[in-house]
N, C-alpha and C positions, 0 to 999 in steps of 0.2 A: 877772410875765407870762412864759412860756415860749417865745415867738419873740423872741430876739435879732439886734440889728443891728448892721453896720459903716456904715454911709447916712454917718455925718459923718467918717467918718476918709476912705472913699470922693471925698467930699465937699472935702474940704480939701484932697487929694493933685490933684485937677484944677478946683482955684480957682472952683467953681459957689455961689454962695450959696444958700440957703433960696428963696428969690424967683426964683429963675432955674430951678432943678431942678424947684420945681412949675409952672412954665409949657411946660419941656420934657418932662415927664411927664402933663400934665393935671391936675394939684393946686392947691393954694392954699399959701403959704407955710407955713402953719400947721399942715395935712396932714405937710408934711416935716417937721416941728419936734416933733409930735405921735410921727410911727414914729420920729426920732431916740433922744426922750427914752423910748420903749417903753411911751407912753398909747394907741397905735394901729397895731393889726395890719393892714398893707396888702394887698387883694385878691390873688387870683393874676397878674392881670393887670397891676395898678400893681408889681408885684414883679416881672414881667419887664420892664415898661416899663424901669423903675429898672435890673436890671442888663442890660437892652439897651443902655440908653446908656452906662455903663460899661466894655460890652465884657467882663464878665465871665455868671458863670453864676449863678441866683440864690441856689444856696447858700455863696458867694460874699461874699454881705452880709445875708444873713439865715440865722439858725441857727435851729432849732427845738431847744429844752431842757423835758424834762418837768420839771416841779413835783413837786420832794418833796412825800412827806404825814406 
């Protein structure tokens, strides 16, 4: 998958768990655990939610990488 994320190092530097990030983002635990592990690319929207609460900018924790072929 060619968007990579930072979401759990993000994550562990300001002690939020899975179950808390998706409540204060509007997700489900499983949501955050999905874009962590990079099974699920999150909206434009859940991607600034994410690095709005962060305080940072959304490239930031999310990288876009094209796919060799």
């Amino acid at each position: 998958m060619p968007l990579k994320n930072r979401l759990k190092e993000y994550r562990a530097k300001t002690g939020v768990n899975q179950s808390d990030m998706g409540k204060l983002v509007g997700v489900s635990r499983q949501t955050i655990s999905m874009i962590e592990r990079g099974d699920y690319s999150p909206s434009v929207t859940l991607a600034l939610k994410i690095a709005r609460y962060f305080g940072v900018h959304v490239e930031d924790i999310f990288q876009y990488e094209e796919e060799e072929t």
